[in-house]
C-alpha atoms as one frame of an Amber mdcrd trajectory, in Angstrom:
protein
 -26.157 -21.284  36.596 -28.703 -20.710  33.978 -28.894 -16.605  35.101 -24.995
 -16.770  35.171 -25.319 -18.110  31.585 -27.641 -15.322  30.380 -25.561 -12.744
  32.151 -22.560 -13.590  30.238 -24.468 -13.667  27.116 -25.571 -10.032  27.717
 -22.191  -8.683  28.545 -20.341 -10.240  25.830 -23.402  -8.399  22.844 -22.610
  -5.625  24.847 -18.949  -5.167  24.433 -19.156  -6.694  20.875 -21.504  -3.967
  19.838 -19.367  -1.384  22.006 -16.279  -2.044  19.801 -18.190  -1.336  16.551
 -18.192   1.944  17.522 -14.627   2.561  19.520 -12.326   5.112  17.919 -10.378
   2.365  16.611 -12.945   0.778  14.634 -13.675   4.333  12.944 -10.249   4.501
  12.175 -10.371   1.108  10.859 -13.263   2.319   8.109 -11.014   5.653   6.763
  -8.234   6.417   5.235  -6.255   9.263   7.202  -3.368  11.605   5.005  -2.069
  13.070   7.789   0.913  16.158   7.432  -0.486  17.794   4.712   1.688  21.133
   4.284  -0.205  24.033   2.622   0.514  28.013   2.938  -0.905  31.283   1.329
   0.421  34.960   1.867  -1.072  37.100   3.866  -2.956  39.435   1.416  -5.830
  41.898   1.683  -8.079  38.614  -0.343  -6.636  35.831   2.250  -9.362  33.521
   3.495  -8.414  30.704   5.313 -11.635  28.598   4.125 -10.176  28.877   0.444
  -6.307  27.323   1.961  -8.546  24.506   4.131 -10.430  23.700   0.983  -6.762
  23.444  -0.705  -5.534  20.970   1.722  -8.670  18.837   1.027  -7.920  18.646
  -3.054  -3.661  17.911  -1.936  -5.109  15.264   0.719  -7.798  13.551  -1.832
  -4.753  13.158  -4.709  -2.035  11.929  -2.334  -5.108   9.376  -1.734  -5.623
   8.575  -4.662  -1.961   7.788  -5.537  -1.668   5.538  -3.074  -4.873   3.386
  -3.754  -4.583   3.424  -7.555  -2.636   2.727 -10.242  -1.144   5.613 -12.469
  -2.814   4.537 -15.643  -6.573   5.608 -13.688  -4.927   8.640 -12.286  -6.564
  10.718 -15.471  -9.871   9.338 -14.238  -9.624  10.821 -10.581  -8.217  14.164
 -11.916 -11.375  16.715 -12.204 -13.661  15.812  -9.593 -15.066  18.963  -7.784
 -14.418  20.191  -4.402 -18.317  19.248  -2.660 -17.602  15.658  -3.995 -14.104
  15.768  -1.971 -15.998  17.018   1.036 -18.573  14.567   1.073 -16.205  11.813
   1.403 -14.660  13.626   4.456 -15.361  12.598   7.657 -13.420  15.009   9.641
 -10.198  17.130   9.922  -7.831  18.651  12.228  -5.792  21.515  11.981  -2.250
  20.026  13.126  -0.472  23.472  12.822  -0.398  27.145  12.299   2.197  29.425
  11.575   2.810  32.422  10.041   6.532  32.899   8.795   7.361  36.418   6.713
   3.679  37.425   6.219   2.829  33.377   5.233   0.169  31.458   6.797   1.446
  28.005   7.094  -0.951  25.180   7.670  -0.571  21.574   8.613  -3.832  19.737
   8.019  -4.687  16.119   8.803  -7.561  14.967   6.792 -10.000  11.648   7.496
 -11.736   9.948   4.755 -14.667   7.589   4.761 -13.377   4.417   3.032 -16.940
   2.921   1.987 -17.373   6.388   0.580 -14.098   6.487  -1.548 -14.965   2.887
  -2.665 -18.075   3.153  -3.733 -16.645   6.707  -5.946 -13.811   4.862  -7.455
 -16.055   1.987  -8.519 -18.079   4.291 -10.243 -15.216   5.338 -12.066 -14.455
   1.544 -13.023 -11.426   1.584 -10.951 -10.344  -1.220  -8.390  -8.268   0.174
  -5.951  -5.710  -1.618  -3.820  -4.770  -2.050  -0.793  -2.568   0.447   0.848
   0.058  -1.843   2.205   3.880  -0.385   2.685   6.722  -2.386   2.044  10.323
  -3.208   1.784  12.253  -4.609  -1.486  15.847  -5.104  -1.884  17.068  -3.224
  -5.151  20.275  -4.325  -6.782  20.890  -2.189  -9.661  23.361  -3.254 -11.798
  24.622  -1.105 -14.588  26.138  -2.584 -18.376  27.635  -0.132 -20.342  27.567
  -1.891 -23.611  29.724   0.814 -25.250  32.864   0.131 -23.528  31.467  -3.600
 -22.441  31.849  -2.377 -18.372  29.556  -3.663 -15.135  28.776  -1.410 -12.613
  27.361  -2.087  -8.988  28.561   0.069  -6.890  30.736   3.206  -6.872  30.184
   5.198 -10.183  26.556   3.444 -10.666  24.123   6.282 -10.659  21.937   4.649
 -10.126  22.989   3.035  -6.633  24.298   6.294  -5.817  21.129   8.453  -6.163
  17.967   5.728  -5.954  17.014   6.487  -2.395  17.862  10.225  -2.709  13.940
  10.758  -2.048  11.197   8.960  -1.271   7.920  10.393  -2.022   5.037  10.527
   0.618   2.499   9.061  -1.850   5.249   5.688  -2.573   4.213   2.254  -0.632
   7.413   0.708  -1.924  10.474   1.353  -0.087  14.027  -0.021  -0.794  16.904
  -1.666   0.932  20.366  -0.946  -1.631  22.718  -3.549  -0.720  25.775  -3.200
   0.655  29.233  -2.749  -0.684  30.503  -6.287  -0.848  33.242  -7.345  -2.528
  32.413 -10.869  -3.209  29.071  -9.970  -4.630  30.900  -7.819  -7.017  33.291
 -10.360  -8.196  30.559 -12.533  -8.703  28.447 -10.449 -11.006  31.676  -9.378
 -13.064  32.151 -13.053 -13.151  28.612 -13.973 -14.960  28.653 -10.399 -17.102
  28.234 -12.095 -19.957  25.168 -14.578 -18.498  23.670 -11.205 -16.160  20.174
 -11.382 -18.007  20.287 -15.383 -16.574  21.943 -15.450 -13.710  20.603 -16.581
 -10.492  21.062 -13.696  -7.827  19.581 -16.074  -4.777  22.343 -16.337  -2.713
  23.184 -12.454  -3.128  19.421 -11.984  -2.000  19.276 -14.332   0.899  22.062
 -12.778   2.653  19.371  -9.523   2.882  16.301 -11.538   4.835  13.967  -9.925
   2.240  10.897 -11.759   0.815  10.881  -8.981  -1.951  13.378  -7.947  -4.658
  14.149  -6.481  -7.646  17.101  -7.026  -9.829  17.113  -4.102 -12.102  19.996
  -4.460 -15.263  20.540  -1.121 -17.004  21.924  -1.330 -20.762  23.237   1.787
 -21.686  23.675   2.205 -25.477  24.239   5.608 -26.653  21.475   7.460 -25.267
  19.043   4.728 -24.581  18.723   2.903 -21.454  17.278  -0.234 -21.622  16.044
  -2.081 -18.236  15.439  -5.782 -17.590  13.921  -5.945 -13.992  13.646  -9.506
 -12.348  11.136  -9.006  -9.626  10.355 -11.477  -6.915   7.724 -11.011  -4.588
   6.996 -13.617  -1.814   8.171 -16.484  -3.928   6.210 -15.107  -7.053   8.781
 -14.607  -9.945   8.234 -11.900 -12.913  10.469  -9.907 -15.701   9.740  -6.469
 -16.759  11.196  -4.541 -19.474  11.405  -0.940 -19.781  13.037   1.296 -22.201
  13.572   5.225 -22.051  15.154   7.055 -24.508  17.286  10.305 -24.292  18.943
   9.769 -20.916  22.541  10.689 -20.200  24.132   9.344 -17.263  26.135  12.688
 -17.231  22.909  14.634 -16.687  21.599  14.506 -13.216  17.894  15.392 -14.004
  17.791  12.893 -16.919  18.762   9.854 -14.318  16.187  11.668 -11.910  13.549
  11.487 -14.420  14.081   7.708 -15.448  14.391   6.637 -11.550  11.071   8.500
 -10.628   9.614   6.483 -14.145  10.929   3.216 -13.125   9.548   3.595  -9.497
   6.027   4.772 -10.540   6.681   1.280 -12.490   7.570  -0.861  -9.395   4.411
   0.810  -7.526   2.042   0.045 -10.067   3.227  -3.602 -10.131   2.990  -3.198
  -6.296  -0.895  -2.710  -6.694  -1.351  -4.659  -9.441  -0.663  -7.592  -7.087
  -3.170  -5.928  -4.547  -6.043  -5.250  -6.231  -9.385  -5.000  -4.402 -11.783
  -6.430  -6.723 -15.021  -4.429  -5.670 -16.705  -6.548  -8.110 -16.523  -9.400
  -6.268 -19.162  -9.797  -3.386 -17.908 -12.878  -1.512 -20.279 -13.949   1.454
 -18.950 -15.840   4.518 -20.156 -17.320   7.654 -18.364 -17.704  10.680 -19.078
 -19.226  13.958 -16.745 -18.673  16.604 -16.531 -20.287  19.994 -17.603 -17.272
  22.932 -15.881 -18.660  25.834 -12.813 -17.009  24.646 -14.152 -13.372  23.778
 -10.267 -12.401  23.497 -10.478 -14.349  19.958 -13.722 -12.745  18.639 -12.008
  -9.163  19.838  -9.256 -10.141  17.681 -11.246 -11.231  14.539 -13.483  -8.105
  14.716  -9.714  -5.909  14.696  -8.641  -7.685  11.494 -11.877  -7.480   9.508
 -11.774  -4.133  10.563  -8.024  -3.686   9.456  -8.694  -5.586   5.971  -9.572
  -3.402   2.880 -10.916  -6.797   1.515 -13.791  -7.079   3.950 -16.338  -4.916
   2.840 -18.471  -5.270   5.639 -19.143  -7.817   8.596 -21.505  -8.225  10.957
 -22.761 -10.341  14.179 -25.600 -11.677  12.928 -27.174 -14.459  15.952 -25.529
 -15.941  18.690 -26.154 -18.578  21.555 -25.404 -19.988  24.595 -22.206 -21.155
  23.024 -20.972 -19.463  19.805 -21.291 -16.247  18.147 -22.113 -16.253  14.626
 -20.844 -13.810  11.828 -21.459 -12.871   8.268 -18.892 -10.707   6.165 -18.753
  -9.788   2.643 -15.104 -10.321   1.487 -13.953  -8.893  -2.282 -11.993 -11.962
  -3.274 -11.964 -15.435  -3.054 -12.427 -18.326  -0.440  -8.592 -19.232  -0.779
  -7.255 -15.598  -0.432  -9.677 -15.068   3.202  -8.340 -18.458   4.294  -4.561
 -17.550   3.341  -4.711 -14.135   4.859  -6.370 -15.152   8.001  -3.751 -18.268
   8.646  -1.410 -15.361   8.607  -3.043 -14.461  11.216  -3.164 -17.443  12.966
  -6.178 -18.178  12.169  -7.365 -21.518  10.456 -10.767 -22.425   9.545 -12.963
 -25.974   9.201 -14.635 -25.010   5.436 -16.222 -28.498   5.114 -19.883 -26.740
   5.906 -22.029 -23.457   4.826 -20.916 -21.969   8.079 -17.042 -22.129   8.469
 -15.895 -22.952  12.069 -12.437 -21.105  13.698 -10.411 -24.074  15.065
């Protein structure tokens, strides 16, 4: 019994420290921009190198917009090309073509996230986490010269918001649907829109996320008033952009692609990895189900907020872990009981249940 015990013991360090190094766990400690398109002409000067090195710079800023806000963009904006490639830790070359004497080339490029971390905190930037999601967006358009509402048909801004979605966005939106009753409503509280309470409109959608957005149109400035909920959390935002004319297609472009640059930087904002923040934690976890500890080594691995984590002792009955977590006590235990995973924090060394 006693050999049986130590036998189990052995296996179980053995496929712990297998999966810190399984394909999945390296994956777990990048950041792969996959589909990057480049191409060059075939001239007398072409050297592929030089078009590899260009997918690197095009991989490193689509990156970057994703993990930062666009006030630190500036910051990010002249680092050299060896920098770039020392915070690669591999590529592949997806696909090659050559169409009308151009080389076409479809690059996907791995970067080391400890790497990138440690670059933008020397840069004083926090980065966030790069988390997709979905928000409904009800746009709802006040033409205060002529005192009209518009929702739907003849809103340009229903009609062209999800024209194009670009690759470096985490937001994505639902538009609602035509409804008829929704639209009577809204005419109904026109003169109340900036107060009104849209939560039955939303709830019909299934969304935790939304944004209101109410364009006045005065002249040629737009003013917007967005009302954006996210997971219960309740904020207003006001824009205002001058010289647009709903008339002119690349004027109603320009303030969309504005607006959403807005929404994603709010997006981050509530994501922020505060590198600062060196948060140490103990774990002991029950071995006698090794499917558990298999699943709490793929979510540290999967959190940008875990910095590192270890096994650091074990025994005949538990294993024991320590990870560094940039944040607080209360956001590890809320993210891990969305997980399903709840924790006794009366002692140094917090328990799984």
């Amino acid at each position: 019994m006693h050999y049986q015990k130590h036998l189990y013991i052995f296996f179980l360090v053995l496929a712990l420290s297998l999966s810190f190094f399984s394909t999945t766990k390296v994956k777990a400690k990048a950041f792969f921009i996959d589909d990057i398109e480049i191409e060059e002409k075939l001239e007398n000067n072409f050297n592929k190198e030089k078009l590899i090195n260009k997918g690197f710079k095009k991989a490193f800023q689509e990156l970057m917009s994703k993990l930062v806000q666009s006030k630190d963009l500036i910051k990010v904006e002249n680092i050299k090309l060896n920098e770039i490639k020392s915070m690669i830790e591999t590529f592949t070359i997806k696909e090659e073509k050559f169409i009308n004497k151009t080389y076409n080339l479809n690059l996907g490029v791995l970067f080391n996230k400890k790497k990138i971390f440690n670059y933008l905190d020397r840069k004083k930037i926090f980065p966030s986490q790069i988390k997709d999601e979905s928000f409904l967006f009800i746009p709802i358009l006040l033409d205060q010269s002529n005192n009209d509402i518009l929702v739907y048909s003849s809103n340009p801004f229903y009609d062209r918001w999800k024209n194009e979605k670009r690759r470096d966005h985490l937001v994505s939106y639902v538009l609602p649907t035509e409804d008829l009753d929704d639209l009577r409503i809204i005419r109904k509280n026109q003169l109340e829109i900036e107060n009104f309470n849209f939560e039955k409109i939303i709830e019909k959608y299934s969304l935790s996320n939304s944004i209101i957005a109410i364009f006045f149109k005065n002249e040629n400035e737009i003013k917007v008033l967005s009302k954006i909920r996210i997971k219960g959390n309740k904020v207003i935002k006001s824009n205002s952009f001058k010289n647009i004319y709903l008339d002119n297609n690349e004027s109603i472009e320009k303030l969309i692609n504005e607006l959403k640059i807005t929404y994603e930087d709010f997006w981050k904002e509530n994501n922020l990895i505060n590198t600062s923040i060196k948060f140490p934690i103990l774990v002991k976890i029950n071995d006698k189900n090794f499917d558990i500890s298999l699943r709490f080594e793929k979510i540290l691995n999967e959190l940008d907020l875990v910095s590192s984590f270890s096994i650091i002792s074990f025994d005949k009955d538990n294993v024991f872990y320590e990870l560094i977590f940039n944040g607080t006590a209360k956001k590890f235990i809320d993210i891990m009981k969305e997980q399903e995973f709840n924790f006794d924090t009366q002692n140094k060394i917090w328990v799984l249940k």
